[in-house]
N, C-alpha and C positions, 0 to 999 in steps of 0.2 A: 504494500500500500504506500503512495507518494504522498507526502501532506507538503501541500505546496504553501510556503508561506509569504506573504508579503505586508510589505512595512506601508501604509497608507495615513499619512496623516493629510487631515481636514481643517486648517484654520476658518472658521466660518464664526456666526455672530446670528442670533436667534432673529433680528430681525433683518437678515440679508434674506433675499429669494429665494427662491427653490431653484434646483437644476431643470436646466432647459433642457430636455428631451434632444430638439433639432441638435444640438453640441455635441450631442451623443456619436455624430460619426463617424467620424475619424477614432475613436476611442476603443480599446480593447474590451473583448468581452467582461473580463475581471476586475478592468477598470468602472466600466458603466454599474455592473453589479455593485460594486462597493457604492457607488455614488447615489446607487436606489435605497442600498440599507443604511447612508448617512440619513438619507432623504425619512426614510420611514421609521430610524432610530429615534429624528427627532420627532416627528411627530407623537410615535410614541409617549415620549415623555411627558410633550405637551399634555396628551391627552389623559396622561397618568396610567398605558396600558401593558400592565403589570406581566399578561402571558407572552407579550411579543417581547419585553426585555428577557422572559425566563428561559424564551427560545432561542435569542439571540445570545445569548452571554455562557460560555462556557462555564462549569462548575467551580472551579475556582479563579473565575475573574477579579481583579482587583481594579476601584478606581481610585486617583489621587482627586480629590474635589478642590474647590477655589480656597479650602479654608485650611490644604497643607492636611488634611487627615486620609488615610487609605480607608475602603471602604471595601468591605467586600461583595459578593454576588445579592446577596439578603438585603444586605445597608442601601446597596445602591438599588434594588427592585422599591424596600421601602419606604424611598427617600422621600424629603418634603419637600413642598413648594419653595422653591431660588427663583423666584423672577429676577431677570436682571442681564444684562447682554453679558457672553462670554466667549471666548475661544477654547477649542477642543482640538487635540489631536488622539485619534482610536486606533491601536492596533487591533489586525484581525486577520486569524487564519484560516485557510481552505482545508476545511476535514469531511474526508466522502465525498467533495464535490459539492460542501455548501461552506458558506463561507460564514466565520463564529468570530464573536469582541471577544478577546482574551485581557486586554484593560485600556484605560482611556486615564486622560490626563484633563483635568478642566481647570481653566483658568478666568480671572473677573475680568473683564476688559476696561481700562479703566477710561473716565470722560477726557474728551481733548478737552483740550485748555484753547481757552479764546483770548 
């Protein structure tokens, strides 16, 4: 069995866009894949929906949160409400041909100065 892994990080920010489908062309199949589970990770969360993280997140996934604390698979399924803009980068590896968050790093973004 081949576990193909790749290193994919996402700098993005809760209230930037969604990915544009048409961008999609040029882009590798494993690429676009990741950028559907960035797309439907966040929603997820938005939405607060707890089986798509349990699916997505391997058993012993860890994240590092804005406040410097690691969290593990439970903590981060059941987290609280952070409103608030941020930057993320998610590793995640291809196991059987689907692709799983093994941890992610979140960060506060903080306000420009005027």
């Amino acid at each position: 069995m081949k576990t193909k892994f790749l290193f994919f990080a996402l700098f993005l920010m809760l209230a930037a866009p969604g990915f544009s489908q048409a961008t999609d062309a040029g882009r590798s199949d494993d690429e676009q894949q990741i950028r559907k589970i960035e797309q439907e990770w966040l929603q997820a969360i938005v939405k607060r929906d707890a089986a798509y993280l349990q699916k997505l997140e391997v058993p012993d996934f860890t994240l590092t949160g804005p406040s410097g604390r690691t969290l593990n698979k439970e903590e981060d399924i059941k987290g609280k409400e952070d409103s608030g803009t941020y930057s993320w980068t998610d590793f995640c590896v291809k196991m059987n041909g689907e692709w799983k968050a093994v941890s992610g790093h979140v960060t506060v973004v903080a306000p420009e100065k005027k």
